[in-house]
DRENZARO-556067 format. One record per residue (C-alpha): z, x, y; residue in three letters; residue number from 0. Coordinates in steps of 0.25 Angstrom, whole numbers, plus 2048, in hexadecimal, padded with zeros to 3 digits. Example, Ala and Ser with C-alpha at 12.3 -4.5 7.8 and 13.67 -1.06 7.14 Angstrom:
2
+-----+-----+-----+------+-----+
|   Z |   X |   Y | type | seq |
+-----+-----+-----+------+-----+
| 81F | 831 | 7EE |  ALA |   0 |
| 81D | 837 | 7FC |  SER |   1 |
+-----+-----+-----+------+-----+
This chain:
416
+-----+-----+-----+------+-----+
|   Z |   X |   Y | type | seq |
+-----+-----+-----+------+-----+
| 1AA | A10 | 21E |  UNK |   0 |
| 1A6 | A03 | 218 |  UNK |   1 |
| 19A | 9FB | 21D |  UNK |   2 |
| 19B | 9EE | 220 |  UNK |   3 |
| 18C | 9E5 | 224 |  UNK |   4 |
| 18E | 9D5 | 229 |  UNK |   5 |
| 185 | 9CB | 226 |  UNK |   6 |
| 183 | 9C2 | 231 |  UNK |   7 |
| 189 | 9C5 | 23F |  UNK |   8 |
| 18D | 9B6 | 241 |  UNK |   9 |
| 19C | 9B1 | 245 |  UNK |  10 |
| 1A1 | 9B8 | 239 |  UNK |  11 |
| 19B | 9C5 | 237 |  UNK |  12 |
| 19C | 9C9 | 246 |  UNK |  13 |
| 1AB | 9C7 | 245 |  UNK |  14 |
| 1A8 | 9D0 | 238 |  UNK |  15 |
| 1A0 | 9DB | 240 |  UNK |  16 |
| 1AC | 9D8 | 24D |  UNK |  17 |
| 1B8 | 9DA | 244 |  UNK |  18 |
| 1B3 | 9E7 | 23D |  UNK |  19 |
| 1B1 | 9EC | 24B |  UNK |  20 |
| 1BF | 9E9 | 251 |  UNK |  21 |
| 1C8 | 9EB | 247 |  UNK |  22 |
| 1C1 | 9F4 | 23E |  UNK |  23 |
| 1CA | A00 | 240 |  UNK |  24 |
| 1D6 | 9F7 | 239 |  UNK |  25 |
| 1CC | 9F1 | 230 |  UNK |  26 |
| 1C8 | 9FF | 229 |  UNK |  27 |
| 1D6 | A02 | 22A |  UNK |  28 |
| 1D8 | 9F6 | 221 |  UNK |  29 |
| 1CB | 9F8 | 218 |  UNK |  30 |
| 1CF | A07 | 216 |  UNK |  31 |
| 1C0 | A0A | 21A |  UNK |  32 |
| 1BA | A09 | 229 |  UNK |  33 |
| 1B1 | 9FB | 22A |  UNK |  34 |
| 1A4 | 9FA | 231 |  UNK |  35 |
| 19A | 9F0 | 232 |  UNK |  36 |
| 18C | 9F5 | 230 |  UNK |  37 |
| 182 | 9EC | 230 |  UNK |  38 |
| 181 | 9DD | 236 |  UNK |  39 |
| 176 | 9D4 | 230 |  UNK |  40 |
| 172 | 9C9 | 238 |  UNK |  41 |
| 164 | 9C3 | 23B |  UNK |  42 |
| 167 | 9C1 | 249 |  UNK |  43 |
| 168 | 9CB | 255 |  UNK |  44 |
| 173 | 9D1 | 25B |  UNK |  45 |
| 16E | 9D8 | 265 |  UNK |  46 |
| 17C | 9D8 | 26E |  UNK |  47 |
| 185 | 9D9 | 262 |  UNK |  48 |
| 18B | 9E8 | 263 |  UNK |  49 |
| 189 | 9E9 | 255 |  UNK |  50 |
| 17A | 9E8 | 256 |  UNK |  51 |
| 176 | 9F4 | 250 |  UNK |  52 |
| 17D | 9EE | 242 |  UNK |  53 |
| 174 | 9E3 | 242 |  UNK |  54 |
| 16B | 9E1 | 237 |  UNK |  55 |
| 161 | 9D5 | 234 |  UNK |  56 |
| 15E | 9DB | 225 |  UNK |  57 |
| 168 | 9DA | 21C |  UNK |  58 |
| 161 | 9E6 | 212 |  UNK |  59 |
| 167 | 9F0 | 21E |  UNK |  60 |
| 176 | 9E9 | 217 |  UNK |  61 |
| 173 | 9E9 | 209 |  UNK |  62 |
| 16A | 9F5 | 208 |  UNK |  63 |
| 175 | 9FD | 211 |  UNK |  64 |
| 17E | A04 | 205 |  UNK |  65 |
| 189 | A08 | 20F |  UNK |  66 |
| 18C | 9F8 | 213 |  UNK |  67 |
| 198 | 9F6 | 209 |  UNK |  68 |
| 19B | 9E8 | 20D |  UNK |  69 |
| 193 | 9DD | 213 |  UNK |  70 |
| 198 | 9D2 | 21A |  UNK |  71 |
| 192 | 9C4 | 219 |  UNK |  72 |
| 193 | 9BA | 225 |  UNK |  73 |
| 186 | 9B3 | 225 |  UNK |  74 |
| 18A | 9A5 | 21E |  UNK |  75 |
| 183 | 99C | 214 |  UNK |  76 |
| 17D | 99F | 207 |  UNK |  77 |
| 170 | 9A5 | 20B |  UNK |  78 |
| 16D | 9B1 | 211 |  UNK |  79 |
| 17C | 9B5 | 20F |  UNK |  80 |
| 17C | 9B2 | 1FF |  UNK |  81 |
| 171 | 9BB | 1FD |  UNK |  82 |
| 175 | 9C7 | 205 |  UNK |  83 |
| 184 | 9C5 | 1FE |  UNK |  84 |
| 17C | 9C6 | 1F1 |  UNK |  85 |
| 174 | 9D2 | 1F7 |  UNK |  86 |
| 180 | 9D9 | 1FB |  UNK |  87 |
| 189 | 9D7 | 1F1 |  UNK |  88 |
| 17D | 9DB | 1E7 |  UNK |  89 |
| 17E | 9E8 | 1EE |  UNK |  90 |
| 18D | 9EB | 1ED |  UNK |  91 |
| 18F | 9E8 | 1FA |  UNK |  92 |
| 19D | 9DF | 1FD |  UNK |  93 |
| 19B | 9D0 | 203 |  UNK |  94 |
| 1A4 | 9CC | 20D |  UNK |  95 |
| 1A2 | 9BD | 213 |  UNK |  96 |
| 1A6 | 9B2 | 21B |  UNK |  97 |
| 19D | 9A8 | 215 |  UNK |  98 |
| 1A5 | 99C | 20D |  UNK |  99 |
| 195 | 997 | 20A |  UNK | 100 |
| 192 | 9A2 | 202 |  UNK | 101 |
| 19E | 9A4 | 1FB |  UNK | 102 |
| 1A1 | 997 | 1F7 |  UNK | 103 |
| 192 | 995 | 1F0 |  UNK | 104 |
| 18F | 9A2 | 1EB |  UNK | 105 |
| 19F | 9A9 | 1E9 |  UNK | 106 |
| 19E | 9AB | 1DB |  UNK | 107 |
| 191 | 9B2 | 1DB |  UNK | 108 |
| 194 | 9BB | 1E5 |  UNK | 109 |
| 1A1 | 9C0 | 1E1 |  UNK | 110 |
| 19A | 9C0 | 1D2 |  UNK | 111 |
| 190 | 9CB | 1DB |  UNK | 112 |
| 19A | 9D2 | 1E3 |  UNK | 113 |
| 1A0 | 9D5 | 1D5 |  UNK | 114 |
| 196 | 9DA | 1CE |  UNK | 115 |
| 191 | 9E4 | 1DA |  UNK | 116 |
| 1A0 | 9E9 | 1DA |  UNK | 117 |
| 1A0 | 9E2 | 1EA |  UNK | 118 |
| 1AA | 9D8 | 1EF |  UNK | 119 |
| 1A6 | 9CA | 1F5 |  UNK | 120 |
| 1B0 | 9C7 | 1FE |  UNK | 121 |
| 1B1 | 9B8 | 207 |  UNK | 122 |
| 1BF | 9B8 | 20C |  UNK | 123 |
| 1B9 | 9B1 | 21B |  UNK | 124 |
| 1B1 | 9A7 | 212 |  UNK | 125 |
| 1BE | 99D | 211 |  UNK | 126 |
| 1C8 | 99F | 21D |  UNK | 127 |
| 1C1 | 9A6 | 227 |  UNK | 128 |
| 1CD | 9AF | 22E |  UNK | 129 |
| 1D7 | 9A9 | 221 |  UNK | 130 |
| 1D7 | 9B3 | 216 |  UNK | 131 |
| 1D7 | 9A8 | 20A |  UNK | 132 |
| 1CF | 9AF | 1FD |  UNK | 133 |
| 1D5 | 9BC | 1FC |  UNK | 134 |
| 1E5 | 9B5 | 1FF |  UNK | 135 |
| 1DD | 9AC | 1F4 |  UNK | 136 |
| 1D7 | 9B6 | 1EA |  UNK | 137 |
| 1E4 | 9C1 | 1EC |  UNK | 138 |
| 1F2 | 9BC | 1F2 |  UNK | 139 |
| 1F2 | 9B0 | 1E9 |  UNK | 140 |
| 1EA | 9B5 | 1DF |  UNK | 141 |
| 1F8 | 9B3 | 1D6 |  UNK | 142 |
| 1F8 | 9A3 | 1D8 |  UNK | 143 |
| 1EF | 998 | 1D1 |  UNK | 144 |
| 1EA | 991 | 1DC |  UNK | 145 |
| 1EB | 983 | 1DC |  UNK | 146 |
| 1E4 | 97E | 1E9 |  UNK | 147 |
| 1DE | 981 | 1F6 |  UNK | 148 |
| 1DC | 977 | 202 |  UNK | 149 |
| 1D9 | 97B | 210 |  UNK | 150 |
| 1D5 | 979 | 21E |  UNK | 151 |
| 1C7 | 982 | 21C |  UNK | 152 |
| 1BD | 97E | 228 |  UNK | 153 |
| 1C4 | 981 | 237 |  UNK | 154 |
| 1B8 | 978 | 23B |  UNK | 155 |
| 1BC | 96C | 235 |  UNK | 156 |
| 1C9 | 970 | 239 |  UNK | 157 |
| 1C9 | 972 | 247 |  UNK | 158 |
| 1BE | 964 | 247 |  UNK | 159 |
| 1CA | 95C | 23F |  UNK | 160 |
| 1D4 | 963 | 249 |  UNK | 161 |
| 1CE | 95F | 257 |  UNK | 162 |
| 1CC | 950 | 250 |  UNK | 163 |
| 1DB | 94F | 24E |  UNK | 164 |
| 1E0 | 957 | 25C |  UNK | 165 |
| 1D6 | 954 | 266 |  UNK | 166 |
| 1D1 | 946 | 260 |  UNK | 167 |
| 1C3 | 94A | 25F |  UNK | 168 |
| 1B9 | 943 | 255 |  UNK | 169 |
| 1B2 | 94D | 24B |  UNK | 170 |
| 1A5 | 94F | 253 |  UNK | 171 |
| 1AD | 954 | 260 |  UNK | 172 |
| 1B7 | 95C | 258 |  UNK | 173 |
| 1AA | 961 | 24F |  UNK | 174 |
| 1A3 | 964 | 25E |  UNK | 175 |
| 1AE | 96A | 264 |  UNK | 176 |
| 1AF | 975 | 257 |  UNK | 177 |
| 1A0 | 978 | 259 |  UNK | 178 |
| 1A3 | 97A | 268 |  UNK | 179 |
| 1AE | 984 | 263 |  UNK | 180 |
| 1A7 | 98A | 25A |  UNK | 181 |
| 1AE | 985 | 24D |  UNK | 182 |
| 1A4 | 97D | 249 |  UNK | 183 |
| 196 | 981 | 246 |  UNK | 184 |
| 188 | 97A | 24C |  UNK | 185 |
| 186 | 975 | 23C |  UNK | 186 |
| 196 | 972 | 23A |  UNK | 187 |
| 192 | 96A | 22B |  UNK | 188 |
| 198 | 975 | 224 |  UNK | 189 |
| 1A5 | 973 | 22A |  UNK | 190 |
| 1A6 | 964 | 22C |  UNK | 191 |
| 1A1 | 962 | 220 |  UNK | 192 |
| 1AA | 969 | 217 |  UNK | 193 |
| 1A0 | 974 | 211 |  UNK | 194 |
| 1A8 | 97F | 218 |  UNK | 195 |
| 1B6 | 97C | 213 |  UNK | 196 |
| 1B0 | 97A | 204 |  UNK | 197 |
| 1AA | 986 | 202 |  UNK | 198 |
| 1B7 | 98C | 209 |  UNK | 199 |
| 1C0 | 985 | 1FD |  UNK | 200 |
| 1B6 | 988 | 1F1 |  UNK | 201 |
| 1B6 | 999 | 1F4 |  UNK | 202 |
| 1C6 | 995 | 1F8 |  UNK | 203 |
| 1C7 | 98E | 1E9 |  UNK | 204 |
| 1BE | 998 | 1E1 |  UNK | 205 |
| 1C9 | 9A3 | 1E5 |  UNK | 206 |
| 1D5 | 99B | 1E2 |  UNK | 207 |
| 1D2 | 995 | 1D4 |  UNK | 208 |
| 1C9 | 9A3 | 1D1 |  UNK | 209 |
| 1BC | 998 | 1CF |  UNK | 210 |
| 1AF | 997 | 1D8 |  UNK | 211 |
| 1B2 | 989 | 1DE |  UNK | 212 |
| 1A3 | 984 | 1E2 |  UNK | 213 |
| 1A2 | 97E | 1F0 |  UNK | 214 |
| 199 | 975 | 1EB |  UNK | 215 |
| 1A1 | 96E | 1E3 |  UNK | 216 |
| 1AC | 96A | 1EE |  UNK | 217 |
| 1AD | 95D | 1F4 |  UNK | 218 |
| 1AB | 95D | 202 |  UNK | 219 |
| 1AD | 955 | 20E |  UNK | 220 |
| 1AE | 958 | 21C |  UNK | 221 |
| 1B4 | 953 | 227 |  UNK | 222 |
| 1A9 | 94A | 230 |  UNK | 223 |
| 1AF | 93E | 22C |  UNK | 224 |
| 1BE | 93F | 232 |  UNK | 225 |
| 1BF | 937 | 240 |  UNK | 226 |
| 1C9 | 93A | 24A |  UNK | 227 |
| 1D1 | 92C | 241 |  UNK | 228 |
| 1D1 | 933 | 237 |  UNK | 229 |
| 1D8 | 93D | 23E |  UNK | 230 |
| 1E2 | 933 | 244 |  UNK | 231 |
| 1E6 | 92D | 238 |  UNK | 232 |
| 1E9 | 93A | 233 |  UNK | 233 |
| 1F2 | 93E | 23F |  UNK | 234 |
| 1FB | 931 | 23C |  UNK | 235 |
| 1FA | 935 | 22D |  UNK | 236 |
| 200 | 944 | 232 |  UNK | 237 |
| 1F5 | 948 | 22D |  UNK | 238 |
| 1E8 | 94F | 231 |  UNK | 239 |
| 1D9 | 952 | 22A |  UNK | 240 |
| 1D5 | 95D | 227 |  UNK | 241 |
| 1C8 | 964 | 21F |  UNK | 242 |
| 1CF | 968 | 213 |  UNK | 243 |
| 1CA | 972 | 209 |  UNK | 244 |
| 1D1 | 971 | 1FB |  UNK | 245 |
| 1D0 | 975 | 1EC |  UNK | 246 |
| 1DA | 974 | 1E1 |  UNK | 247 |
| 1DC | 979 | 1D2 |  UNK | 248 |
| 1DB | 96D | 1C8 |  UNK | 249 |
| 1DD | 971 | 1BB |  UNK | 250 |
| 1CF | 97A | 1B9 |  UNK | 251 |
| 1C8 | 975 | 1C5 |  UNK | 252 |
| 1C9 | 973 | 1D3 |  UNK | 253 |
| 1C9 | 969 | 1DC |  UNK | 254 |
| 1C5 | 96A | 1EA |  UNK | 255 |
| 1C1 | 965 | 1F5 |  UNK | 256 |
| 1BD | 965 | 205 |  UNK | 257 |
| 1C0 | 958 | 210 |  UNK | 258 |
| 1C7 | 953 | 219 |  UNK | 259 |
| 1D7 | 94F | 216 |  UNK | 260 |
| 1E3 | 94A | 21C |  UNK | 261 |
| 1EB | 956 | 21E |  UNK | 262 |
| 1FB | 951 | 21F |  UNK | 263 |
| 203 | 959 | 229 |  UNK | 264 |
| 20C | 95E | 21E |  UNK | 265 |
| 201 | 967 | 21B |  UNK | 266 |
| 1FD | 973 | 220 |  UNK | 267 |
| 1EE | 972 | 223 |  UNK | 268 |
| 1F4 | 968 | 22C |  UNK | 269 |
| 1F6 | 970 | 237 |  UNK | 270 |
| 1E9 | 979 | 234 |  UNK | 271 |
| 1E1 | 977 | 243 |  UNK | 272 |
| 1D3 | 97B | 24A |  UNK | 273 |
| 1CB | 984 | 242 |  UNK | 274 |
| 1D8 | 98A | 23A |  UNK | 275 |
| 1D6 | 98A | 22A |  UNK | 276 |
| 1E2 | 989 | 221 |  UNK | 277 |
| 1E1 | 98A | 210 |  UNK | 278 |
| 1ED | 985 | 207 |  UNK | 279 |
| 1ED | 98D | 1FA |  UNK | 280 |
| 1F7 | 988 | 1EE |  UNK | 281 |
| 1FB | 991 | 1E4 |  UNK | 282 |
| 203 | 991 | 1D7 |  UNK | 283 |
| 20B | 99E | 1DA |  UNK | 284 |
| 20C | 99D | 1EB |  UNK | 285 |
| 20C | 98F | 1ED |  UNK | 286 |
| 204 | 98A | 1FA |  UNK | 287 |
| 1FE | 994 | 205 |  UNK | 288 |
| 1F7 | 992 | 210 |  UNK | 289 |
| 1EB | 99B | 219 |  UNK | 290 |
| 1E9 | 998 | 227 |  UNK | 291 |
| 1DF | 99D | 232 |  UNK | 292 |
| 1D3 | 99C | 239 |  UNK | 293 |
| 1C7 | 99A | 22E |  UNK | 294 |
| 1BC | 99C | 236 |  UNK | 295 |
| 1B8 | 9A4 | 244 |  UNK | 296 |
| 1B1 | 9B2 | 246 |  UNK | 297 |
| 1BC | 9BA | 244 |  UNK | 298 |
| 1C6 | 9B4 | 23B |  UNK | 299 |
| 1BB | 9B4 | 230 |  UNK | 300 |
| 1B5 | 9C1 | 233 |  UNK | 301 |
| 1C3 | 9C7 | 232 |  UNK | 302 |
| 1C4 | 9C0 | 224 |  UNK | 303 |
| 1B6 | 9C7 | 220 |  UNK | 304 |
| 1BB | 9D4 | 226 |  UNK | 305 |
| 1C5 | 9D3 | 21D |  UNK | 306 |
| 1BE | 9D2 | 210 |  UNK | 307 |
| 1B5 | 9DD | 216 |  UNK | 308 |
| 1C3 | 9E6 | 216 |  UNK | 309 |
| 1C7 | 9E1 | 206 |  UNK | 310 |
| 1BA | 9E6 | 201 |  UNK | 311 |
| 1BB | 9F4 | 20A |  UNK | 312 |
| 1CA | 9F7 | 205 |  UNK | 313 |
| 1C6 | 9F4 | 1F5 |  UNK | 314 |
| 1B9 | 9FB | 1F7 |  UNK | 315 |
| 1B2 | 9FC | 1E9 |  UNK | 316 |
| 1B9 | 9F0 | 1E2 |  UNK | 317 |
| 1B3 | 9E4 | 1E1 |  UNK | 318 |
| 1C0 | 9D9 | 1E4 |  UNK | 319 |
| 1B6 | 9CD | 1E4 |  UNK | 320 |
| 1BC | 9BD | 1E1 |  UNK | 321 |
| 1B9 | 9B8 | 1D2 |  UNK | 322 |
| 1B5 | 9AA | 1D1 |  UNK | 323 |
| 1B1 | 9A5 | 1C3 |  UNK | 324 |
| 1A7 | 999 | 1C5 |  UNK | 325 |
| 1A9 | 98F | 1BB |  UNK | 326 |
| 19E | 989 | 1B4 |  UNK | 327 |
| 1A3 | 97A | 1B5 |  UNK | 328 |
| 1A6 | 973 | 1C3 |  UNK | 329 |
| 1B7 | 978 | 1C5 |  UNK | 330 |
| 1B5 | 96E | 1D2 |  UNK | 331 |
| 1BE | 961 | 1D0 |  UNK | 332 |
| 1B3 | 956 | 1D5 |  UNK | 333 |
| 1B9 | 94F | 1E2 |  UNK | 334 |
| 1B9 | 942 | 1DB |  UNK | 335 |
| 1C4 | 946 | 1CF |  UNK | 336 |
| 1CF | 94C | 1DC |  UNK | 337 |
| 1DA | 943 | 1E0 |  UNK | 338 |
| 1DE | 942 | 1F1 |  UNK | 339 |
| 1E3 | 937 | 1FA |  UNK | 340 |
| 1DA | 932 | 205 |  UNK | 341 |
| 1DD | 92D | 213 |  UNK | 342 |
| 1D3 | 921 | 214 |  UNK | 343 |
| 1CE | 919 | 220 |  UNK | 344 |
| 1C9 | 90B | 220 |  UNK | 345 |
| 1C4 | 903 | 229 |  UNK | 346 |
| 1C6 | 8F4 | 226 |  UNK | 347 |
| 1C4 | 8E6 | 22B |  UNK | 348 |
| 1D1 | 8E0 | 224 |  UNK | 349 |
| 1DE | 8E7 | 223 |  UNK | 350 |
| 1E6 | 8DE | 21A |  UNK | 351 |
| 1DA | 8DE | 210 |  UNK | 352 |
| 1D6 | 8ED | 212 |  UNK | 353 |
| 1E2 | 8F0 | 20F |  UNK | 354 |
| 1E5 | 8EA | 202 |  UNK | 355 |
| 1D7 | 8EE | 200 |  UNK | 356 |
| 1DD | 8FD | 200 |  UNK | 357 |
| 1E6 | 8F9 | 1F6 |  UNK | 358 |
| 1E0 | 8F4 | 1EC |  UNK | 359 |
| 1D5 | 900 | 1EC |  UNK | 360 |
| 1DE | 90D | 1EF |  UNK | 361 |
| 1EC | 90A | 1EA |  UNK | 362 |
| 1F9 | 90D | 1F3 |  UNK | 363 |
| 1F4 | 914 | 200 |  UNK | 364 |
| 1FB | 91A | 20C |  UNK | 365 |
| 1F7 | 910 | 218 |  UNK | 366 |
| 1F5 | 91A | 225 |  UNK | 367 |
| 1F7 | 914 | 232 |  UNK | 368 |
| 1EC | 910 | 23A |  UNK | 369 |
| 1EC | 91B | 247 |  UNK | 370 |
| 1EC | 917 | 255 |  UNK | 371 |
| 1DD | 91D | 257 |  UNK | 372 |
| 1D9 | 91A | 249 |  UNK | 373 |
| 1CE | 90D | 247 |  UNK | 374 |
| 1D7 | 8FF | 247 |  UNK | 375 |
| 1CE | 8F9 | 23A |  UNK | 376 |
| 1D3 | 903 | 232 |  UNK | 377 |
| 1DD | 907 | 226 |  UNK | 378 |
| 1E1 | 915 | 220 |  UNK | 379 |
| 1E7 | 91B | 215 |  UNK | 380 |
| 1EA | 924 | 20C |  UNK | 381 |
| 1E7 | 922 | 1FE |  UNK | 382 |
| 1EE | 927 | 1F0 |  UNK | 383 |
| 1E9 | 931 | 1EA |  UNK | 384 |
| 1DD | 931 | 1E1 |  UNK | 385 |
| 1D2 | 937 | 1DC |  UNK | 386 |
| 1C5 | 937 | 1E5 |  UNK | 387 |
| 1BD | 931 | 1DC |  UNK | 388 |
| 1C8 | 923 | 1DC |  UNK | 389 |
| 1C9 | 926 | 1ED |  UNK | 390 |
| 1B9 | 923 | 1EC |  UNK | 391 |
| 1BA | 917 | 1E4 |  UNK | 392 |
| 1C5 | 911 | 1ED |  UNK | 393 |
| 1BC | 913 | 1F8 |  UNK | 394 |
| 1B1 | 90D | 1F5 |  UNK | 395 |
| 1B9 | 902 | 1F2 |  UNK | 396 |
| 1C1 | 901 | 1FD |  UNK | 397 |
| 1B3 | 900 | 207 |  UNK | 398 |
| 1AF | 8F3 | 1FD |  UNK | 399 |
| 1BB | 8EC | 202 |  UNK | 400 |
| 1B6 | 8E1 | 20C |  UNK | 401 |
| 1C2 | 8E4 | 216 |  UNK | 402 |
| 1BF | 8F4 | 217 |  UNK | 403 |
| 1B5 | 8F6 | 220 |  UNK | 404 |
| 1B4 | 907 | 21A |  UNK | 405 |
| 1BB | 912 | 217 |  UNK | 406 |
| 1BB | 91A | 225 |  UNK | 407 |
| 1BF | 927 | 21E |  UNK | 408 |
| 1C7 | 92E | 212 |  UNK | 409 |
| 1CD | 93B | 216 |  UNK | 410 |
| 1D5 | 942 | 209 |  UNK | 411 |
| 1E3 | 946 | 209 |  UNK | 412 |
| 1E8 | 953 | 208 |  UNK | 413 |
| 1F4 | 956 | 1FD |  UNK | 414 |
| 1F7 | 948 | 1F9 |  UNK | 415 |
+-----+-----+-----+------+-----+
């Protein structure tokens, strides 16, 4: 029998402790050995919870305890959970986590641990909640180069950017209305923001190019600033935005990046709704393949960390840990040096002039039909593509022109 303990009986880990209950018969069946969950840590009180008695407050009980085999981390962040991931790992006892945070900051020390205590660090919920993604990643195409990565990673921002587009709401109702359903947390920053998707894409790039992929060094940008006419001109473009995660192999280095795009409905994250998730991986060997699922919830993450708990159980006694080398020069492409087309609003005082303006500062544009709900002092376009660093330039430019009133927003392009 192997001994499992959960840290932190939140959303996650009671969907750990829940799953182990109800399907453990087929669970140890698959695992080879019977599962059980031993201890729950947790500084709050349970007292209704039929699992009381497991309930623990001090985590020497888990790591002191030689016949807990695996520990199972749900607590989030960097704090607490970092040092009782060291602390366990230290001991030999396997990590299993959901927690993208702690991953994508301290990955390549953890595994490095895990290694050399003979343990396994495994974080197959970190990235697609219910997807399975790393180990598809790390093993079925393990045979490809992979070249690039891009994704619908956040089902908050997802199903906020899909009320916008369906039910006409503006960001704060559509952001409002995921609270209320519970996709959103109180503090949603990390969503909307973009941090959440980026730390998803670094662990996703570190496993493809076989390199730790800082988070830090990503650029980020969230999705705050799209307005219901953005989401209009995007409709009579066939188009929709969507919060795009992607990363790419550029000779030695990577480029990557996380914000809003103009999705064309030729492609397949397209038609990627609600809180769904979708990643398109390209490789040398099997061309282009696409995950799909739900990549958040109680249960379609729990069964991902159940999952990992069942790969360390049927290999028992070998370590099968992820390698990432971590360069000792920056391998992240600066955001300035990439190339992309934009989708660029302006609002102007003088059409004739504005639009020779345009011109003049970015070349040959795609001139985008002013929609019927869509401000009647505008122009939009599409530029060329360009590097970031010229798009800047021509920007700041383009507000000095006395007919342009500003640039209302610039929203990238996806695959152009």
């Amino acid at each position: 029998m192997i001994n499992v303990a959960v840290l932190g009986y939140g959303v996650v880990g009671s969907g750990v402790v829940e799953i182990i209950k109800k399907n453990g018969i087929s669970i140890s069946e698959k695992a080879g050995q019977k599962i059980c969950v031993k201890k729950i840590l947790d500084i709050r009180d349970f007292p209704d919870s039929p699992d009381r008695e497991l309930f623990t407050k001090n985590p020497e009980d888990i790591l002191r305890d030689s016949s807990i085999g695996i520990v199972v981390e749900t607590i989030g962040g960097t704090n607490v959970a970092y040092k009782l991931t060291r602390d366990a790992l230290s001991k030999g006892k396997h990590v299993v986590t959901s927690n993208k945070e702690l991953v994508a900051t301290h990955g390549p020390e953890l595994l490095k641990l895990a290694k050399e205590n003979n343990a396994n660090y495994l974080f197959e919920a970190s990235v697609g909640g219910g997807i399975p993604i790393i180990r598809p990643l790390n093993r079925c195409l393990a045979a490809n180069e992979i070249y690039s990565i891009a994704g619908i990673l956040n089902g908050t921002t997802n199903y906020i950017l899909s009320q916008m587009k369906r039910e006409g709401k503006n960001f704060d109702e559509a952001l409002k209305e995921a609270q209320a359903r519970g996709y959103a947390e109180a503090d949603p920053t990390a969503d909307i923001e973009g941090h959440d998707a980026c730390r998803k894409i670094a662990i996703l790039s570190s496993i493809a190019y076989n390199e730790f992929v800082d988070c830090n060094g990503i650029y980020t940008e969230g999705i705050a600033k799209i307005s219901l006419a953005d989401m209009k001109y995007a409709e009579s473009m066939n188009s929709t935005i969507k919060l795009i995660a992607a990363s790419e192999r550029v000779g030695d280095k990577i480029a990557a990046r996380v914000s809003p795009a103009i999705v064309k409905n030729s492609n397949p994250l397209h038609n990627v709704e609600d809180v769904f998730n979708a990643i398109i991986v390209k490789g040398d060997a099997i061309g282009e393949v696409m995950f799909y699922g739900r990549g958040a919830g109680k249960l379609p993450t729990a069964s991902a960390v159940v999952a990992d708990v069942i790969e360390v159980v049927k290999h028992w006694g070998r370590s099968g840990c992820y390698d990432w080398q971590v360069k000792n020069r920056n391998n992240i492409i600066d955001i300035s040096d990439t190339e992309t087309k934009y989708f660029v609003r302006l609002r102007v005082k003088d059409e004739s002039n504005a639009r020779e303006a345009v011109g003049r500062v970015f070349g040959n544009v795609e001139w985008v039909k002013i929609c019927g709900d869509c401000p009647k002092d505008e122009l939009a376009f599409v530029t060329g593509k360009a590097s970031e660093k010229e798009h800047i330039r021509s920007f700041k430019k383009i507000e000095e022109v006395d007919s342009i009133i500003q640039v209302s927003n610039a929203i990238r392009v996806l695959g152009d």
